[in-house]
GUNU-425808 format. One record per residue (C-alpha): x, y, z; residue number from 1; residue in one letter. Coordinates in Angstrom, 3 decimals, padded with zeros to 6 digits, always signed. Layout:
N
<semi><u>X</u><v>Y</v><w>Z</w><pos>NUM</pos><code>A</code></semi>
...
END
This chain:
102
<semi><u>+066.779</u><v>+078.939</v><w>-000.355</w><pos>1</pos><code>X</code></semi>
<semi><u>+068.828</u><v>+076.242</v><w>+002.026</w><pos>2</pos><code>X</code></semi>
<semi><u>+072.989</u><v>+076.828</v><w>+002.074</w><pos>3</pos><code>X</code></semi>
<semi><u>+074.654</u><v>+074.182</v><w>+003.671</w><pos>4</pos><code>X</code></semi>
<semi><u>+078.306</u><v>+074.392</v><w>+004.116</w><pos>5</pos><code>X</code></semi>
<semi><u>+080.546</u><v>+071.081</v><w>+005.768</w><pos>6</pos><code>X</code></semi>
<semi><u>+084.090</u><v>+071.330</v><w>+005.848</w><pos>7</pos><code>X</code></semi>
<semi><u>+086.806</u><v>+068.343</v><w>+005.645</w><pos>8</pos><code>X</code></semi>
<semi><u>+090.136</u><v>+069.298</v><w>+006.048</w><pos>9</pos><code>X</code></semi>
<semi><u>+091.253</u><v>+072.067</v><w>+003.336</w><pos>10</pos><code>X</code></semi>
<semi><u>+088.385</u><v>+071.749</v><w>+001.556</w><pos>11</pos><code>X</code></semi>
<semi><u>+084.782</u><v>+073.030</v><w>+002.110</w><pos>12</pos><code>X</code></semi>
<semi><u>+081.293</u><v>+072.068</v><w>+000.404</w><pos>13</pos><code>X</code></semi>
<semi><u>+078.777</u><v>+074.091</v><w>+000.157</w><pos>14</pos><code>X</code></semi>
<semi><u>+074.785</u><v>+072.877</v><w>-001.114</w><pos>15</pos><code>X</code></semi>
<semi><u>+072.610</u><v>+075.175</v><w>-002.517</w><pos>16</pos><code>X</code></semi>
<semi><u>+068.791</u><v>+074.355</v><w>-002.699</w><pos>17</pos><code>X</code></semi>
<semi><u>+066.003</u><v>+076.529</v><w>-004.100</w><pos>18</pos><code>X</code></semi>
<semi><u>+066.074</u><v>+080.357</v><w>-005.920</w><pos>19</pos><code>X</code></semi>
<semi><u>+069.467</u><v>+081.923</v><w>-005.612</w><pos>20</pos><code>X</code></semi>
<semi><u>+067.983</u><v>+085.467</v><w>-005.818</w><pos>21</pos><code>X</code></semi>
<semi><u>+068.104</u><v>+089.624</v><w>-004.648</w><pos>22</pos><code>X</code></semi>
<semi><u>+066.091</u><v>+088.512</v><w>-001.381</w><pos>23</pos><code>X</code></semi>
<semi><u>+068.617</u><v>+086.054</v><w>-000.223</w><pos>24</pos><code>X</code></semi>
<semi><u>+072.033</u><v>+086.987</v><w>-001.867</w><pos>25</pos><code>X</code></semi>
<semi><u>+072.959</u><v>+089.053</v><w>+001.344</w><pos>26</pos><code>X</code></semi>
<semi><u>+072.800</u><v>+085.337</v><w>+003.323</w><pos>27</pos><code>X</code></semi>
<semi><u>+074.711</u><v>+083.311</v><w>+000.063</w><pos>28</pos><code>X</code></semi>
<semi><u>+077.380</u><v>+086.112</v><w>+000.207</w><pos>29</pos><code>X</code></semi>
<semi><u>+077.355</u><v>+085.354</v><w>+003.954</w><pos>30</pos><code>X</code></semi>
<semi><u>+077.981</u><v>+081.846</v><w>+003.765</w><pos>31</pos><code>X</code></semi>
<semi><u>+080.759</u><v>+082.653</v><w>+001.470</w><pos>32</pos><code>X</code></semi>
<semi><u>+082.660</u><v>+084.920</v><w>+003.588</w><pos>33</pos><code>X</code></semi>
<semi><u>+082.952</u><v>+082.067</v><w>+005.992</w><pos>34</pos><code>X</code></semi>
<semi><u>+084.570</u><v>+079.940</v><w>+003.504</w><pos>35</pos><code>X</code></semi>
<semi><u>+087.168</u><v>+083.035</v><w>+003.006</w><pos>36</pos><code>X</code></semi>
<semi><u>+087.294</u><v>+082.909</v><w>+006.087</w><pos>37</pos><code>X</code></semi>
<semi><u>+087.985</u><v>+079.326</v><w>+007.201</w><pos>38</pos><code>X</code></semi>
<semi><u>+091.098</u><v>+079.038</v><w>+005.588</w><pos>39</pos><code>X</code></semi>
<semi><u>+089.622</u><v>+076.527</v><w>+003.132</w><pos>40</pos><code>X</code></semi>
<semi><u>+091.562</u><v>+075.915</v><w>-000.041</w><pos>41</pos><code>X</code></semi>
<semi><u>+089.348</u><v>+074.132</v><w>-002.224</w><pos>42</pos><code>X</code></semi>
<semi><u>+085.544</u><v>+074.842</v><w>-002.478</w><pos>43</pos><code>X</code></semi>
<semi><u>+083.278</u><v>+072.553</v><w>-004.485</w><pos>44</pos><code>X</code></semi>
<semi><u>+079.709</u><v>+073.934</v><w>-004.851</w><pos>45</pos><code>X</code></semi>
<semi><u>+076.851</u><v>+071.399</v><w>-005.706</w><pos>46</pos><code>X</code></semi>
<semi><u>+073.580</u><v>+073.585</v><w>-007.066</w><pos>47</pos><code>X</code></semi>
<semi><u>+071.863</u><v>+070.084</v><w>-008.424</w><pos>48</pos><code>X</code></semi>
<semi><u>+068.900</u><v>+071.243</v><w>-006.310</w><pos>49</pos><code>X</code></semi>
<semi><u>+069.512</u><v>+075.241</v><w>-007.317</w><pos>50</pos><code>X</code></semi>
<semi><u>+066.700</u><v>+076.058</v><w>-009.400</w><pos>51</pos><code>X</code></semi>
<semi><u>+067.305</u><v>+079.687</v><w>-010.481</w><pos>52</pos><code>X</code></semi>
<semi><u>+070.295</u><v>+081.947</v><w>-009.893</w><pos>53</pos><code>X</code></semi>
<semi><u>+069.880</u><v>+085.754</v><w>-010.770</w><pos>54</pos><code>X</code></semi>
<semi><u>+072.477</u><v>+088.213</v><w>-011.400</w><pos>55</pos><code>X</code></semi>
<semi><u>+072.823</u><v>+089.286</v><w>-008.094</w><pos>56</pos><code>X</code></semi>
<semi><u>+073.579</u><v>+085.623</v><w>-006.812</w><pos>57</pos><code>X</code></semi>
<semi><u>+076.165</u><v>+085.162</v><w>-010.013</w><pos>58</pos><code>X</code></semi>
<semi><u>+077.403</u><v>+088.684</v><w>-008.909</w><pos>59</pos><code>X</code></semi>
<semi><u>+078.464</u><v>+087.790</v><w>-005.428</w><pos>60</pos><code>X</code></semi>
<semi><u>+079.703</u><v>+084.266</v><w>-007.086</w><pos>61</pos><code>X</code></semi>
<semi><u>+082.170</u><v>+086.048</v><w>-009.107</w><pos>62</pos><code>X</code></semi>
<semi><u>+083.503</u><v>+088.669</v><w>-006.047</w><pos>63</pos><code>X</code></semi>
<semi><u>+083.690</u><v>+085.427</v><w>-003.909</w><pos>64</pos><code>X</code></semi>
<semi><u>+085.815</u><v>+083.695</v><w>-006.277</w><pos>65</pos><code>X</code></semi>
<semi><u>+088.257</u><v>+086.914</v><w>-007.042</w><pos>66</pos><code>X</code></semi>
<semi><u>+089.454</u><v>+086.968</v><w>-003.369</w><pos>67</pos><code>X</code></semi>
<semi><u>+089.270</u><v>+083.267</v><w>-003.092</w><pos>68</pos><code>X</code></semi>
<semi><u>+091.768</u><v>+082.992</v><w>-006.027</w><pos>69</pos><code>X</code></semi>
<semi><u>+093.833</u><v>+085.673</v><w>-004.539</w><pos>70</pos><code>X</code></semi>
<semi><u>+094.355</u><v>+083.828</v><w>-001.545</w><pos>71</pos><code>X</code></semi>
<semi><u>+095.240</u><v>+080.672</v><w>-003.460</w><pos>72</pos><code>X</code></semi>
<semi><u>+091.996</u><v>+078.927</v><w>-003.786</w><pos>73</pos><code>X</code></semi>
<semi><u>+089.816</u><v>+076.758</v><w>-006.321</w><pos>74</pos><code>X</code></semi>
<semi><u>+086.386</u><v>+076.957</v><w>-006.650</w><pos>75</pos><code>X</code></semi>
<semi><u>+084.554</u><v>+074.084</v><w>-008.781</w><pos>76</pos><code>X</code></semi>
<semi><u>+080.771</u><v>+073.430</v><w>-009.508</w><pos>77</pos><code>X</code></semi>
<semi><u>+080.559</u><v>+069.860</v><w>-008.815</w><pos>78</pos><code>X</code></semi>
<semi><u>+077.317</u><v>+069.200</v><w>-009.857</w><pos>79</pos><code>X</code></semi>
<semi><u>+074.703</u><v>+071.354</v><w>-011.534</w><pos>80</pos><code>X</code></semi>
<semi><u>+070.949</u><v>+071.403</v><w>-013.038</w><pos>81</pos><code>X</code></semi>
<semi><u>+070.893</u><v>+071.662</v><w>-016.805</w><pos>82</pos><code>X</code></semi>
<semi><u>+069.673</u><v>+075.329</v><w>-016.308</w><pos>83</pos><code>X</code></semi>
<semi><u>+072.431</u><v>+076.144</v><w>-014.132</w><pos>84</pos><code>X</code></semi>
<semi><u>+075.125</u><v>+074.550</v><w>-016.552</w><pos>85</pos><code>X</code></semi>
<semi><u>+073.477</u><v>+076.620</v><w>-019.386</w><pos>86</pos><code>X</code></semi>
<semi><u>+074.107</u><v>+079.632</v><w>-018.066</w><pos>87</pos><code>X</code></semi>
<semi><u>+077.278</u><v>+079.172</v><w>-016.729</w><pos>88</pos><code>X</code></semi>
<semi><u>+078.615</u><v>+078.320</v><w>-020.154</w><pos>89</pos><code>X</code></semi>
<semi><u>+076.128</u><v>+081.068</v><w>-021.641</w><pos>90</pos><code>X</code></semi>
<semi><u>+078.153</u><v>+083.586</v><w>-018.973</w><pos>91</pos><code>X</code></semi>
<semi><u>+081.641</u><v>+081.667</v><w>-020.178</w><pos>92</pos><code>X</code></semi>
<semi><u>+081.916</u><v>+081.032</v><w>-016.047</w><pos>93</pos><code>X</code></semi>
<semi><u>+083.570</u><v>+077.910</v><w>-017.079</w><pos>94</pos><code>X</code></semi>
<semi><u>+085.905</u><v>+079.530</v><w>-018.490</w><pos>95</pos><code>X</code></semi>
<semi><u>+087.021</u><v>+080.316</v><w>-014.558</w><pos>96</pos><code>X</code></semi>
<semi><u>+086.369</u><v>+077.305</v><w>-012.880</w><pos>97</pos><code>X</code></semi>
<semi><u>+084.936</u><v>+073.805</v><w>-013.846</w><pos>98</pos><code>X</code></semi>
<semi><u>+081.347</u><v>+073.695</v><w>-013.711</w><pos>99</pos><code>X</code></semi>
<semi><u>+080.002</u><v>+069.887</v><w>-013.923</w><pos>100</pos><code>X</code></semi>
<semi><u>+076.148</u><v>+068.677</v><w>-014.908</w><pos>101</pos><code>X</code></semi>
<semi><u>+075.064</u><v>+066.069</v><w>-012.884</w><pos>102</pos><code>X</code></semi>
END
């Protein structure tokens, strides 16, 4: 798995490539924290080239975005795989923030 995270002005994007999974969740919820961290408002996530997320992954997705919210923030899914999308709606996650195909 590849995270890369840019920042432009108040709002940060972060690129997830490859499996999302229990061996790498500790680094995702890493990259996270610095996001929390930065002061960053907005945070648009593209996992286009995300091929698998497990429950851990979705698990430290769903922490993340309580204390982002609680300090103001918006998370959005900006682009997704059809997988992805399908289990975010499957999971109602778009019920908490817009998650986009494509």
């Amino acid at each position: 798995m590849s995270i890369d995270l840019s920042y432009s002005g108040d709002r940060a994007l972060m690129t997830v490539e490859g499996f999302l999974n229990s061996e790498n969740a500790e680094n995702f919820q890493k990259r996270l924290n610095e996001v929390l961290d930065s002061g960053a408002r907005f945070l648009d996530i593209d996992l286009f080239e995300c091929k698998n997320i497990s429950s851990i992954g979705i698990g430290k997705l769903l922490l993340f975005y309580k204390d982002f919210v609680g300090k103001g923030g918006e998370l959005e899914v900006i682009r997704s795989s059809e997988p992805i999308f399908e289990l975010f709606n499957t999971l109602k996650l778009n019920q908490l923030f817009i998650v986009n195909l494509e």
